[in-house]
Rosetta silent file (secondary structure, phi, psi, omega in degrees, C-alpha in Angstrom):
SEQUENCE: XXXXXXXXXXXXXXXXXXXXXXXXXXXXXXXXXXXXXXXXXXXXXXXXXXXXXXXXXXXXXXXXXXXXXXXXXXXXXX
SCORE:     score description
SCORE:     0.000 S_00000001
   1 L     0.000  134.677  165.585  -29.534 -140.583  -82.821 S_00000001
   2 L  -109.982  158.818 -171.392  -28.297 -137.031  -82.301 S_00000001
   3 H   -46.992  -69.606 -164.799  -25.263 -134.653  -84.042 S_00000001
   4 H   -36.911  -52.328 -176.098  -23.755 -134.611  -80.072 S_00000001
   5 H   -49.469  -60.326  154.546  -24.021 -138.343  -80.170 S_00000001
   6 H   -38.982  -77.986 -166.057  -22.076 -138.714  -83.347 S_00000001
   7 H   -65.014  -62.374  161.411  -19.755 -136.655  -82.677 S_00000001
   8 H   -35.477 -127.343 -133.261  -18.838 -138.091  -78.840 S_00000001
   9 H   -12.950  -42.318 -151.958  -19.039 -141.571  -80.801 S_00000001
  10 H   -87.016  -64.205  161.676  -16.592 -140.513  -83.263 S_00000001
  11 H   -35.709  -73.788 -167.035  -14.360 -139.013  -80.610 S_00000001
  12 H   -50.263  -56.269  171.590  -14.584 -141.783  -78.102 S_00000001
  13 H   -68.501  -19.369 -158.914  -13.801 -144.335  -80.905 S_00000001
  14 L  -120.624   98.447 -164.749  -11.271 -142.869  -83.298 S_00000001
  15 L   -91.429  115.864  170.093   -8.127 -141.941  -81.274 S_00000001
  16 L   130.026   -9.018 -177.535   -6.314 -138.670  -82.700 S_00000001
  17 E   -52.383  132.366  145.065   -9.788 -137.652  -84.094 S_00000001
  18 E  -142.226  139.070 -168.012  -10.651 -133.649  -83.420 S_00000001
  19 L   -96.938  177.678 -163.622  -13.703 -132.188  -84.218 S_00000001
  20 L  -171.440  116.776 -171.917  -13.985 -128.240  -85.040 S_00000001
  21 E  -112.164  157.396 -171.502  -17.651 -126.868  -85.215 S_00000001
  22 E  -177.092  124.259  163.682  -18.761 -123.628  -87.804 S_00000001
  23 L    49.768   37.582 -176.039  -21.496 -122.508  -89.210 S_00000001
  24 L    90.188    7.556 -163.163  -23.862 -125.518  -88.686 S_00000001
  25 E  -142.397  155.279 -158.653  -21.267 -128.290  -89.633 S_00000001
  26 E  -129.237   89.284  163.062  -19.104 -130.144  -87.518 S_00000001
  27 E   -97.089  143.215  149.599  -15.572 -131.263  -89.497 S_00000001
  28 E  -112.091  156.113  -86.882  -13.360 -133.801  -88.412 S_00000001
  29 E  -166.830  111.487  167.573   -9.629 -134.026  -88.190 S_00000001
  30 E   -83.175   99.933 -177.107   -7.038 -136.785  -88.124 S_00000001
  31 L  -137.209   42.741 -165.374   -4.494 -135.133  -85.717 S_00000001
  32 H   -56.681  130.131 -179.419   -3.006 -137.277  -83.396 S_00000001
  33 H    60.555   45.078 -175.022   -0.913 -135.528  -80.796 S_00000001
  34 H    40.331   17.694 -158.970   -1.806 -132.287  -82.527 S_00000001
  35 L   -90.705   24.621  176.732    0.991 -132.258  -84.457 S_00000001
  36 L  -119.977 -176.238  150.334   -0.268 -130.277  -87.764 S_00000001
  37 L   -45.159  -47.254 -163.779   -2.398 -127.046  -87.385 S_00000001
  38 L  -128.820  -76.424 -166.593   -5.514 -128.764  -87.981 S_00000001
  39 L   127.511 -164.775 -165.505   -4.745 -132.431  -89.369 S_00000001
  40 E  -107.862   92.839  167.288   -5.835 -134.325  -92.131 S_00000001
  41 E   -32.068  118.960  149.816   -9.773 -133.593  -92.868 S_00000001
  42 E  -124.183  -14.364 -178.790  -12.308 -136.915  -93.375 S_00000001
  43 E  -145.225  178.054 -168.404  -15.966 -136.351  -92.418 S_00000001
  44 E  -177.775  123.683  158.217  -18.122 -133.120  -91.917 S_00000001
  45 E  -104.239  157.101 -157.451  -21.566 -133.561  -90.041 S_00000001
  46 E  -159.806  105.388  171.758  -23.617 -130.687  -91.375 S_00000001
  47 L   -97.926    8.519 -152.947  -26.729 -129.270  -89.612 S_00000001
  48 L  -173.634  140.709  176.137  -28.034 -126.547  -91.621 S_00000001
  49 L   -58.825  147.532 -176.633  -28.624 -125.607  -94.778 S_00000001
  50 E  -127.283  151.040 -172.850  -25.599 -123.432  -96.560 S_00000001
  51 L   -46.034  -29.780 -168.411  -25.924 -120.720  -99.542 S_00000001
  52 L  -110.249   29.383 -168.122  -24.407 -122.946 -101.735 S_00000001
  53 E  -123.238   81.379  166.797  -26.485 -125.856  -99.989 S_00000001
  54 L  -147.215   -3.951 -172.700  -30.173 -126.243  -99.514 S_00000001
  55 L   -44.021  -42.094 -160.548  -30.624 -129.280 -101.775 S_00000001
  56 L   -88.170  -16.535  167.926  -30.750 -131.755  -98.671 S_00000001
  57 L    57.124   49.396  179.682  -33.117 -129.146  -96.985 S_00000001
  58 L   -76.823  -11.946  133.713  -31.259 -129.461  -93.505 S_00000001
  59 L     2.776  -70.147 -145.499  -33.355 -126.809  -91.779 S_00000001
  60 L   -99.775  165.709 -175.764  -35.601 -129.011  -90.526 S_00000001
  61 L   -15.175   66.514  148.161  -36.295 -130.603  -87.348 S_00000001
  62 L   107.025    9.554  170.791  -33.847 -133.120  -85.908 S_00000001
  63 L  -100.230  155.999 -172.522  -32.219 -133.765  -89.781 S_00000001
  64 L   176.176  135.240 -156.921  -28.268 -133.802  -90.657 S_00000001
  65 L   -99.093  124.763  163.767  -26.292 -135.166  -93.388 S_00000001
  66 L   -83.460   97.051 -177.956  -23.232 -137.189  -92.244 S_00000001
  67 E  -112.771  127.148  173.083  -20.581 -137.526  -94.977 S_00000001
  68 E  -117.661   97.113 -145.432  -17.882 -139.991  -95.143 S_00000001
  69 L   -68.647  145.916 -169.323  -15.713 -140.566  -98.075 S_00000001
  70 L  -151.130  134.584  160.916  -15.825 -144.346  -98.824 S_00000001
  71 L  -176.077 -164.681 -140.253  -13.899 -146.460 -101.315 S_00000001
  72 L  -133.052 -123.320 -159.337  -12.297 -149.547 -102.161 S_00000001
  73 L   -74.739  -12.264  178.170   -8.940 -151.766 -102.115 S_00000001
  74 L   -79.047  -16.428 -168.615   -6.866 -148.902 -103.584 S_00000001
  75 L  -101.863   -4.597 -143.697   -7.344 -146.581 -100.591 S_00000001
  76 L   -72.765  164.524 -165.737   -7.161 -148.971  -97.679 S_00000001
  77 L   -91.366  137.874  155.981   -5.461 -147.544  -94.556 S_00000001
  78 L  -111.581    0.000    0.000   -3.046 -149.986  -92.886 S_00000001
């Protein structure tokens, strides 16, 4: 799988979703019908190593760290 896929995927599935790309990273944005500036921040695809970055060593060839905050019956969305 590639970052483009992910990112269509995430689009295509999650309606109000907008993504905003910088500096190697991809965040997305809960904003349905655009109604904040931005929107409410949940994931960040990341392609590249950052200054304050390099542990995951994202440099190379065809790697990217996908992060998604995850937790458990206290957060659920309804």
């Amino acid at each position: 799988m590639h970052v483009k896929d992910i990112v269509a995927r995430i689009k295509t599935d999650f309606e109000g979703v907008v993504p905003k790309a910088s500096w190697g990273e991809t965040s997305f944005f809960y904003n349905p019908g655009m109604a904040l500036p931005n929107g409410v921040y949940f994931c960040t695809l990341k392609e590249k190593n950052g200054d304050n970055d390099k542990a995951s060593e994202l440099d190379r060839d065809g790697v990217f760290r996908l992060s998604i905050p995850l937790c458990q019956d206290s957060c659920r969305i309804s």
